[in-house]
PyMOL Python script that loads the backbone (N, CA, C, O; Angstrom):
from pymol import cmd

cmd.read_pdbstr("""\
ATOM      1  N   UNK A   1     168.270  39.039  71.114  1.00  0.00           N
ATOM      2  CA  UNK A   1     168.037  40.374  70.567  1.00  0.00           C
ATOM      3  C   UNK A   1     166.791  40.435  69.702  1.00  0.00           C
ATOM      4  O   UNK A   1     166.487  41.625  69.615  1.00  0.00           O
ATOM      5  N   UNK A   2     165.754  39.521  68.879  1.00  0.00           N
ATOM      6  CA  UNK A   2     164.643  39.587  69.206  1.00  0.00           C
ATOM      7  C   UNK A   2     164.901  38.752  67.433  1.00  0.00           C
ATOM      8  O   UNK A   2     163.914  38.717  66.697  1.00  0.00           O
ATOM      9  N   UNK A   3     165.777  38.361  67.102  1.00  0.00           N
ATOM     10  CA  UNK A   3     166.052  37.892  65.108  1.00  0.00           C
ATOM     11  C   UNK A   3     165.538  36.588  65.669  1.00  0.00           C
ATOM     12  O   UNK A   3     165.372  36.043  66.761  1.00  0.00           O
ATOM     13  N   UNK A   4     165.281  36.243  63.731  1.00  0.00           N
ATOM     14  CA  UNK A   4     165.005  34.707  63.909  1.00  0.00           C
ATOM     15  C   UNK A   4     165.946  34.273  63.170  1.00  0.00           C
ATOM     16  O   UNK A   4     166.472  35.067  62.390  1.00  0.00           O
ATOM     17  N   UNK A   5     166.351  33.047  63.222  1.00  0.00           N
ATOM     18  CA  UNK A   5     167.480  32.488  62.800  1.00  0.00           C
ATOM     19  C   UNK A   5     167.362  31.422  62.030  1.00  0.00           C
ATOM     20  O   UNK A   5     167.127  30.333  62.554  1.00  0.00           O
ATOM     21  N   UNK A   6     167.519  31.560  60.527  1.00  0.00           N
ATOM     22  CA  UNK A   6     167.410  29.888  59.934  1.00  0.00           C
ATOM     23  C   UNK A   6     168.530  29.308  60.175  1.00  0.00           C
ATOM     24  O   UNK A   6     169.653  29.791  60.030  1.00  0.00           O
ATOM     25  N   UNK A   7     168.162  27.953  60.659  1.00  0.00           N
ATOM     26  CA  UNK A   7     169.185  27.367  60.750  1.00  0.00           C
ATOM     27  C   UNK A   7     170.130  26.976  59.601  1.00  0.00           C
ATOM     28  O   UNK A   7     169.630  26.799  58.490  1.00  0.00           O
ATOM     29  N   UNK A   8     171.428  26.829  59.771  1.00  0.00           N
ATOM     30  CA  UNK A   8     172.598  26.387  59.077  1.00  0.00           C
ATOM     31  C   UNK A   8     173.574  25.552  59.606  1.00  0.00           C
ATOM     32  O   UNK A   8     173.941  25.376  60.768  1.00  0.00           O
ATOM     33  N   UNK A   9     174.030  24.934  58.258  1.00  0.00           N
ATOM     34  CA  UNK A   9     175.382  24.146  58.892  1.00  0.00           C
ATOM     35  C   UNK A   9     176.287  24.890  57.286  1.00  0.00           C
ATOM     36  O   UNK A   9     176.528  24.275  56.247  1.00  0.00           O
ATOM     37  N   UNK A  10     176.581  26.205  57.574  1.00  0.00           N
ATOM     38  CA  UNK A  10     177.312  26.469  56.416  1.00  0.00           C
ATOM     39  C   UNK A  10     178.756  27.771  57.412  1.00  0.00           C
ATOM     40  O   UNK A  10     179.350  27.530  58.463  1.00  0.00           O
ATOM     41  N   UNK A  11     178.804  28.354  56.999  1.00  0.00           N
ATOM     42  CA  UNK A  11     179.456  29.282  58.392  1.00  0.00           C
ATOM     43  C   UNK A  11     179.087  31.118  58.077  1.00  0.00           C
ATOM     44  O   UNK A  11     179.789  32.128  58.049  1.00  0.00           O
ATOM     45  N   UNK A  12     177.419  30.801  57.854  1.00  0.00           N
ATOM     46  CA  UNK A  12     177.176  32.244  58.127  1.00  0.00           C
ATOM     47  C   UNK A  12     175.369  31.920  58.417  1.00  0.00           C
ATOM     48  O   UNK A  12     174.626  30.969  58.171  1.00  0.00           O
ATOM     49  N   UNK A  13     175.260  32.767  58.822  1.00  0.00           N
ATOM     50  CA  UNK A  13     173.703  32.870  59.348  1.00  0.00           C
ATOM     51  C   UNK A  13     172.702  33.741  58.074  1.00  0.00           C
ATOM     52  O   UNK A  13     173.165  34.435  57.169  1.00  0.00           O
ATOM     53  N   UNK A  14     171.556  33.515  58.282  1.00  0.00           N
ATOM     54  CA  UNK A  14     170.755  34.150  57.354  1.00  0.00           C
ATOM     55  C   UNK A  14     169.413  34.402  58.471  1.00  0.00           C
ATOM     56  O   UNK A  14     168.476  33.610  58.567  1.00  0.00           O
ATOM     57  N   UNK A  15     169.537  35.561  59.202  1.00  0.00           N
ATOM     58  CA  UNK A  15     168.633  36.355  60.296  1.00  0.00           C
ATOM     59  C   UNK A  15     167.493  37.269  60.249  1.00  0.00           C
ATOM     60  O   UNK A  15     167.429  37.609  59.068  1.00  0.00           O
ATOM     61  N   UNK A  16     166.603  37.823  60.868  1.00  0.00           N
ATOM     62  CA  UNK A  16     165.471  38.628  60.908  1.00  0.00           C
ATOM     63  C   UNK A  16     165.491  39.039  61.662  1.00  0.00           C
ATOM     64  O   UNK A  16     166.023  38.570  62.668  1.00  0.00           O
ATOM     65  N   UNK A  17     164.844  40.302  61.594  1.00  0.00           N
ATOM     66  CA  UNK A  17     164.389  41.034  62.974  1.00  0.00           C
ATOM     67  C   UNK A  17     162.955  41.517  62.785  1.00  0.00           C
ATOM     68  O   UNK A  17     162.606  42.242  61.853  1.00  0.00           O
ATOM     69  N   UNK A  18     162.244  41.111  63.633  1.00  0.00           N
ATOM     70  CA  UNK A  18     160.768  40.589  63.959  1.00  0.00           C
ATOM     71  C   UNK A  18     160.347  42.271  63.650  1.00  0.00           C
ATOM     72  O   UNK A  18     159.528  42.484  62.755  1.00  0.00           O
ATOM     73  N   UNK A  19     160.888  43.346  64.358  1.00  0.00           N
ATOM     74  CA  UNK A  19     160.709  44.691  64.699  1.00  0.00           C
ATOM     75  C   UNK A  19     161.348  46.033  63.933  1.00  0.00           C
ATOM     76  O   UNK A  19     161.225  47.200  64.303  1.00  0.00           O
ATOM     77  N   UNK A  20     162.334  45.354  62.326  1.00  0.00           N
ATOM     78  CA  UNK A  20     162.924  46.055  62.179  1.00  0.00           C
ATOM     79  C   UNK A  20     163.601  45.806  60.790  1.00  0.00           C
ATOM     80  O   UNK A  20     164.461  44.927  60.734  1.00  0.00           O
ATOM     81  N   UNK A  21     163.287  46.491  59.702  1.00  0.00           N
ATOM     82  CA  UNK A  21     163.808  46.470  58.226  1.00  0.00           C
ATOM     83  C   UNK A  21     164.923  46.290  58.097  1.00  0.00           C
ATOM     84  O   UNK A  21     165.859  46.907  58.605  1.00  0.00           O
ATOM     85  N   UNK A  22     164.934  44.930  57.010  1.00  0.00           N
ATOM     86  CA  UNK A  22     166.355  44.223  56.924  1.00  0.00           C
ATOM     87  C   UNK A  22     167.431  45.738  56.264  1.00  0.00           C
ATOM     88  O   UNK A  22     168.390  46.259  56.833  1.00  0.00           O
ATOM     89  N   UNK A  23     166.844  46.085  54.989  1.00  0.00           N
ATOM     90  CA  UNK A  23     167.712  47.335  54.843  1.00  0.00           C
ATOM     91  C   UNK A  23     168.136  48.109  55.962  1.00  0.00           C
ATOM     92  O   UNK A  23     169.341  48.343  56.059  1.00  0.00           O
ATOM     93  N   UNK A  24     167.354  48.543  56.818  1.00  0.00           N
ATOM     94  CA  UNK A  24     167.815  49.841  57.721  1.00  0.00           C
ATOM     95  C   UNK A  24     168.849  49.255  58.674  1.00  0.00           C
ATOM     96  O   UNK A  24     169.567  49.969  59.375  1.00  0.00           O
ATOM     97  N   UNK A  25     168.902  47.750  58.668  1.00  0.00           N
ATOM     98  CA  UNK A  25     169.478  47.428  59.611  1.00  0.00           C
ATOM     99  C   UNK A  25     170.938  46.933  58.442  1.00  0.00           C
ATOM    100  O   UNK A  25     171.973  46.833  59.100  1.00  0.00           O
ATOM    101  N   UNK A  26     171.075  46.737  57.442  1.00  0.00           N
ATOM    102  CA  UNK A  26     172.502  46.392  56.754  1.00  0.00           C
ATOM    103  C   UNK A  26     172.831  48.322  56.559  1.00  0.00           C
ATOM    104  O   UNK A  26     173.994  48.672  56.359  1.00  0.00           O
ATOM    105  N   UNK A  27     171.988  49.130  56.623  1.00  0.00           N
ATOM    106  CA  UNK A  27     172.596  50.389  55.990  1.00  0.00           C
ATOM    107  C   UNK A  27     173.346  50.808  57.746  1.00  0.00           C
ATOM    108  O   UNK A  27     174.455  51.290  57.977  1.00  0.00           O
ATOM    109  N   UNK A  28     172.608  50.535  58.418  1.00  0.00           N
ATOM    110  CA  UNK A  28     173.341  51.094  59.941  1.00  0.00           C
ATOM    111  C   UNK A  28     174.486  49.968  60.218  1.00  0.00           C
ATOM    112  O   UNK A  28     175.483  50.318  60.849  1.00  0.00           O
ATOM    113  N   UNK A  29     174.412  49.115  59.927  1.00  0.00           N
ATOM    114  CA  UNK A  29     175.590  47.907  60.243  1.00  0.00           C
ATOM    115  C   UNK A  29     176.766  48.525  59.073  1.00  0.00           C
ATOM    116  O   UNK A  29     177.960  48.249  59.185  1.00  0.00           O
ATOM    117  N   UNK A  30     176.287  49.294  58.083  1.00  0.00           N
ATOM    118  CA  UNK A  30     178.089  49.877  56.952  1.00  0.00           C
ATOM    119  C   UNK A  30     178.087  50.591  57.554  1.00  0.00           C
ATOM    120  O   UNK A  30     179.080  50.570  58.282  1.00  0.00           O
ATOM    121  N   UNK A  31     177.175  51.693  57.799  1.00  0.00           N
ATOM    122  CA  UNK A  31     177.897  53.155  58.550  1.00  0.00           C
ATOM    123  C   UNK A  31     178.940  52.847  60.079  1.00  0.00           C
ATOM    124  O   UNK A  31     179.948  53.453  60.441  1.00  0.00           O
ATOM    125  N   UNK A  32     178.467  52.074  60.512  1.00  0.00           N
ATOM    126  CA  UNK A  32     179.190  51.542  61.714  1.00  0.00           C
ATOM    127  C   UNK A  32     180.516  50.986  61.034  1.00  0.00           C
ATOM    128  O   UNK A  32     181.390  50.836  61.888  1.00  0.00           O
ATOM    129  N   UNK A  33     181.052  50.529  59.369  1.00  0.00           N
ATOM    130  CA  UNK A  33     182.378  49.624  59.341  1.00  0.00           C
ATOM    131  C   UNK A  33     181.750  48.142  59.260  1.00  0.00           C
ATOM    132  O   UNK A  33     182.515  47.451  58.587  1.00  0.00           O
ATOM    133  N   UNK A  34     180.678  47.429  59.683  1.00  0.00           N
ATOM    134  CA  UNK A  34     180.169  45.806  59.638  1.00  0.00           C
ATOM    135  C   UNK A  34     179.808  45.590  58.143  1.00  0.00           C
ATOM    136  O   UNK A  34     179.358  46.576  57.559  1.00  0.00           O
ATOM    137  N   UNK A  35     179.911  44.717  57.615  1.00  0.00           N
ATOM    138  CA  UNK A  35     179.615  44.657  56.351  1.00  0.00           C
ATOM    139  C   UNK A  35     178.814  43.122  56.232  1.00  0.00           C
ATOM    140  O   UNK A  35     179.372  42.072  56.554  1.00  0.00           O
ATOM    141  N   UNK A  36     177.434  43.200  55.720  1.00  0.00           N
ATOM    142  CA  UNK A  36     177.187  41.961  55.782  1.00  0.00           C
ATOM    143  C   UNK A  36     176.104  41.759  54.543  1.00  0.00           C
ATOM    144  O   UNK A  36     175.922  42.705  53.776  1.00  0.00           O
ATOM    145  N   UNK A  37     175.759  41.161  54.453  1.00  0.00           N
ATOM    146  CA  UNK A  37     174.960  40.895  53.051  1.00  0.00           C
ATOM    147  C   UNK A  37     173.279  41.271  53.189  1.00  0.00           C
ATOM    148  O   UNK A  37     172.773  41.030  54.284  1.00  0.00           O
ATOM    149  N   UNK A  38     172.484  41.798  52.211  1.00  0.00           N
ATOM    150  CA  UNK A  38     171.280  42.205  52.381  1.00  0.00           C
ATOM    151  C   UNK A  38     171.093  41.871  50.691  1.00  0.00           C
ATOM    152  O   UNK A  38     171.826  42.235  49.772  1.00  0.00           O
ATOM    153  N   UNK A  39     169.701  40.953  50.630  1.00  0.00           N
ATOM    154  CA  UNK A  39     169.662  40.974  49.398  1.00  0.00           C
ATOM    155  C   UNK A  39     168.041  41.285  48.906  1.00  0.00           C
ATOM    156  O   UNK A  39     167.128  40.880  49.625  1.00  0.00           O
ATOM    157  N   UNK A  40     167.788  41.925  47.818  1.00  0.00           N
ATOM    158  CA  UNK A  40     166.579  42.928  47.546  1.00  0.00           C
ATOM    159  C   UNK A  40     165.479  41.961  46.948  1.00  0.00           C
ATOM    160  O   UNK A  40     164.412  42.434  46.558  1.00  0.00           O
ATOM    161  N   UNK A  41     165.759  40.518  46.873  1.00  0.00           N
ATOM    162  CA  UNK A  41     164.557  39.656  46.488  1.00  0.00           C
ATOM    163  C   UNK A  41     163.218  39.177  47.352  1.00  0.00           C
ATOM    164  O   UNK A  41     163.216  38.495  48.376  1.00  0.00           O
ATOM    165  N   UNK A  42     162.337  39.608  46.801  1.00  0.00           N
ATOM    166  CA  UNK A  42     160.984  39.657  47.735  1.00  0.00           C
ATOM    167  C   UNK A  42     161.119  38.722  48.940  1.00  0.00           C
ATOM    168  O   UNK A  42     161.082  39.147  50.095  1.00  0.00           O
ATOM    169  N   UNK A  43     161.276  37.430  48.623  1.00  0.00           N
ATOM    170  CA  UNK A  43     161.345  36.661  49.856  1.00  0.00           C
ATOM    171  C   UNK A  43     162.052  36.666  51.009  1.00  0.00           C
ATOM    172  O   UNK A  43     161.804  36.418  52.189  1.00  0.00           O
ATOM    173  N   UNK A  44     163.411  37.164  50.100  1.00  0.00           N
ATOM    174  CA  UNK A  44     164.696  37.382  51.558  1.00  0.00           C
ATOM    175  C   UNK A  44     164.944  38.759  51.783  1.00  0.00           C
ATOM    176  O   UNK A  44     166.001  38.939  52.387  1.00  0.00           O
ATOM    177  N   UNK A  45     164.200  39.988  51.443  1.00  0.00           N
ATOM    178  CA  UNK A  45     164.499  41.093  51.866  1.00  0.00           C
ATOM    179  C   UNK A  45     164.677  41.506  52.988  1.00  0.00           C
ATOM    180  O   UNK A  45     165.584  42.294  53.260  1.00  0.00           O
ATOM    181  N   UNK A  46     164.005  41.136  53.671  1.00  0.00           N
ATOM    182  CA  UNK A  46     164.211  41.342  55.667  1.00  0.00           C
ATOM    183  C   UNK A  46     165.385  40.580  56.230  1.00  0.00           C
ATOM    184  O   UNK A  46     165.833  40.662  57.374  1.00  0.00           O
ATOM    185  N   UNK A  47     165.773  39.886  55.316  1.00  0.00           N
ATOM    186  CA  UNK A  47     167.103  38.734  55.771  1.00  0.00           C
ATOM    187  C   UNK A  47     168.392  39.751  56.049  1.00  0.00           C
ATOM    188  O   UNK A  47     168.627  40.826  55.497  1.00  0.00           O
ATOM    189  N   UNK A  48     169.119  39.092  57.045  1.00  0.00           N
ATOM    190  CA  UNK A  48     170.628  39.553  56.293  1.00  0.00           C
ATOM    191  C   UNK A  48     171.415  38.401  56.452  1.00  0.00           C
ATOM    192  O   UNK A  48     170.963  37.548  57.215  1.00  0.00           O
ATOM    193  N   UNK A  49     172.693  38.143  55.799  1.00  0.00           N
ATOM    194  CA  UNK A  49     173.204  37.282  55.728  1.00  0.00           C
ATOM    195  C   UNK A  49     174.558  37.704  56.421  1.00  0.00           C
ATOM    196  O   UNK A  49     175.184  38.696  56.047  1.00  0.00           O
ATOM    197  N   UNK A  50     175.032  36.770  57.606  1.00  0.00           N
ATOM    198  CA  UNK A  50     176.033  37.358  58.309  1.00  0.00           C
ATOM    199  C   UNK A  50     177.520  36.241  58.118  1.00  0.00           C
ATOM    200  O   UNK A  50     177.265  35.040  58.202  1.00  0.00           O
ATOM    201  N   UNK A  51     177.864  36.334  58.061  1.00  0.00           N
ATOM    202  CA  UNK A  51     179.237  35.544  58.145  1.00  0.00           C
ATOM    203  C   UNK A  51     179.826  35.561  59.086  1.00  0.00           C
ATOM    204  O   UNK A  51     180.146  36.590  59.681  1.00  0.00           O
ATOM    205  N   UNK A  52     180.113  34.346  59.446  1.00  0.00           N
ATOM    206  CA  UNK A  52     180.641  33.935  60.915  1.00  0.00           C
ATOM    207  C   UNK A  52     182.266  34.093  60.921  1.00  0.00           C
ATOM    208  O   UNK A  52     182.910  33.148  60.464  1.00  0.00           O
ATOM    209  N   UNK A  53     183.085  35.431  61.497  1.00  0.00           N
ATOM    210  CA  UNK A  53     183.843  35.609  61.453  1.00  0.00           C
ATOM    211  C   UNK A  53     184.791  34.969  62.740  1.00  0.00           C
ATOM    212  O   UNK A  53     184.696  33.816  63.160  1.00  0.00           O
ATOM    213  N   UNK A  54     185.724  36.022  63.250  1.00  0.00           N
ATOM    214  CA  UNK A  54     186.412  36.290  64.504  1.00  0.00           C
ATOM    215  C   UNK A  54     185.916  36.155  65.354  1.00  0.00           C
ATOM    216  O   UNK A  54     184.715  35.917  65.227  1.00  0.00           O
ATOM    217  N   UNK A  55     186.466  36.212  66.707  1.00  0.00           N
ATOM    218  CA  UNK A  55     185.549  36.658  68.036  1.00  0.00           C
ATOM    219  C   UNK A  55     185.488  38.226  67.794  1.00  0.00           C
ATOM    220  O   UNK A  55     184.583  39.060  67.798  1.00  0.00           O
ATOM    221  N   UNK A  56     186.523  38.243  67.632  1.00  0.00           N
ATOM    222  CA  UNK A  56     186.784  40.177  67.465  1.00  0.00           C
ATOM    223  C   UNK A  56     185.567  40.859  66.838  1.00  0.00           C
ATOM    224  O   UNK A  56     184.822  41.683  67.369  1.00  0.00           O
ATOM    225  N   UNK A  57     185.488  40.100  64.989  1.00  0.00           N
ATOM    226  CA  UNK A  57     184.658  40.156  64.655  1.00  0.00           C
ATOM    227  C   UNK A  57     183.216  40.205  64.817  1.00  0.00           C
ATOM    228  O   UNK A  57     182.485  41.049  64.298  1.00  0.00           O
ATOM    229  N   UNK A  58     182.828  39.192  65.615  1.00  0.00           N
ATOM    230  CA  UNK A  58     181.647  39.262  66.200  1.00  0.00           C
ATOM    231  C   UNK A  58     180.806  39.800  66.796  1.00  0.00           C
ATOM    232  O   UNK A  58     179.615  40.082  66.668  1.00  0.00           O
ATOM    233  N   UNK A  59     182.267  40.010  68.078  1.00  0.00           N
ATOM    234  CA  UNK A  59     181.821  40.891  69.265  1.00  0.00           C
ATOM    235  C   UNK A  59     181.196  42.245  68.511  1.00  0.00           C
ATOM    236  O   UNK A  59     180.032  42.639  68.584  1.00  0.00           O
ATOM    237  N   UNK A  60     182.489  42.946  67.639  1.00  0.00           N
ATOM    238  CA  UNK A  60     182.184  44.101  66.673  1.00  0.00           C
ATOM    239  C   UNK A  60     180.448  44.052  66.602  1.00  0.00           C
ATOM    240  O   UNK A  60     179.602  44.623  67.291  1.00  0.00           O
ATOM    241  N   UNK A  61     180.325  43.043  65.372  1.00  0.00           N
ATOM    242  CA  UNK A  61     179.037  42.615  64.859  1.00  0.00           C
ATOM    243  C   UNK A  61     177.466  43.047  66.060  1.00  0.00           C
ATOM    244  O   UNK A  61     176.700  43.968  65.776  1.00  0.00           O
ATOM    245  N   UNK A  62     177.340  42.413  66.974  1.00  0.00           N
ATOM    246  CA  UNK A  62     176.727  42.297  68.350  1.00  0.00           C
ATOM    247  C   UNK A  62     176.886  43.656  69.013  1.00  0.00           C
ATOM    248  O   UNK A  62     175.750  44.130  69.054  1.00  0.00           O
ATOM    249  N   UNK A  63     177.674  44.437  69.504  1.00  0.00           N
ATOM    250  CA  UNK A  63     177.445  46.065  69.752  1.00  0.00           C
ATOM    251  C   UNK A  63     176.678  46.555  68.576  1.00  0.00           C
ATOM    252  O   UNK A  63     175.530  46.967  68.744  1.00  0.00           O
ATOM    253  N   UNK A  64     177.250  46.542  67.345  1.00  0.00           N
ATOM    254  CA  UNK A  64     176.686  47.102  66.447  1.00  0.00           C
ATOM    255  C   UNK A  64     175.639  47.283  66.607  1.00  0.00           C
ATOM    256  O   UNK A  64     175.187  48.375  66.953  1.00  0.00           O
ATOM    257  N   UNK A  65     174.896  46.152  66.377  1.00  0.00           N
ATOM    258  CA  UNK A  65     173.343  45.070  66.510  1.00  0.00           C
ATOM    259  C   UNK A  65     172.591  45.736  67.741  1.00  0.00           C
ATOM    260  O   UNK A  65     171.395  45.957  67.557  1.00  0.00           O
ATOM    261  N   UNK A  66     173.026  46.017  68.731  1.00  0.00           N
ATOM    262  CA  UNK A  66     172.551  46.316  69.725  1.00  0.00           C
ATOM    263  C   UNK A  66     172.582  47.868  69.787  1.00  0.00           C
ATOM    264  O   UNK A  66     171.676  48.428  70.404  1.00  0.00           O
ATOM    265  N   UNK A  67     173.355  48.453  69.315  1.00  0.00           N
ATOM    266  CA  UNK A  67     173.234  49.822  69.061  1.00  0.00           C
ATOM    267  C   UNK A  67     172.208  50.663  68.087  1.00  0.00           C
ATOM    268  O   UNK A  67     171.827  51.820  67.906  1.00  0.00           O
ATOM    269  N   UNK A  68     171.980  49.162  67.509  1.00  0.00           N
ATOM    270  CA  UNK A  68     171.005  49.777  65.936  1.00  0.00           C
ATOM    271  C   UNK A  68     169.695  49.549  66.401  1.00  0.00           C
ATOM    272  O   UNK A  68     168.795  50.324  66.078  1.00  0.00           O
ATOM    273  N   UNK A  69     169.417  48.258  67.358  1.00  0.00           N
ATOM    274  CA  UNK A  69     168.006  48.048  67.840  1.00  0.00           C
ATOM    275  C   UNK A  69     167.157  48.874  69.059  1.00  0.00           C
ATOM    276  O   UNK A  69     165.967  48.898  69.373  1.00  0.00           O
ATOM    277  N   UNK A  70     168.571  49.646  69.670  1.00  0.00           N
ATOM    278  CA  UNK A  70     167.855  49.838  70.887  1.00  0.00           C
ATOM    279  C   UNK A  70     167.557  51.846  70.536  1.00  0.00           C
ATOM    280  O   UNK A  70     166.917  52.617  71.250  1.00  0.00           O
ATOM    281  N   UNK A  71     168.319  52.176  69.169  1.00  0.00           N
ATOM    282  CA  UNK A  71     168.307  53.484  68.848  1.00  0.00           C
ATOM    283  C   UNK A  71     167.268  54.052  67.967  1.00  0.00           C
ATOM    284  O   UNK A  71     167.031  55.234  67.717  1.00  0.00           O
ATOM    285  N   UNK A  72     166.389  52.397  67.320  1.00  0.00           N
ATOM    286  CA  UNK A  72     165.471  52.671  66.500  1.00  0.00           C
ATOM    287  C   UNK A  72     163.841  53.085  67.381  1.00  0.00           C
ATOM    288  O   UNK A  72     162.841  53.376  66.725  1.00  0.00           O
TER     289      UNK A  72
END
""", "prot")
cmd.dss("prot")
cmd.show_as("cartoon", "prot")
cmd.util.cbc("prot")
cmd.orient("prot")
């Protein structure tokens, strides 16, 4: 879907999107119900921080994601 991914060995991701503001993308991921972390410090602002839930969860997560990238 076009993020970059730092790697982890913790059980949540900390992602980018090359094409697309970390805010606009945690404010469309609540309105949807996804809740994931966005934090306002210069370096990690474009980040979001996702937590590796459910499958359920996920799947959720991933429509979301795909609904928010392909509508912007």
């Amino acid at each position: 879907m076009g993020f970059k991914v730092i790697p982890s060995a913790a059980n949540f991701l900390l992602v980018k999107h090359e094409a697309h503001e970390g805010i606009t993308l945690a404010q469309g991921l609540r309105k949807q119900g996804v809740i994931i972390r966005h934090f306002h410090q210069d370096r990690i602002a474009q980040y979001l921080r996702i937590t590796i839930g459910s499958e359920q969860d996920n799947q959720r997560l991933l429509m979301a994601l795909k609904s928010l990238i392909t509508e912007q």
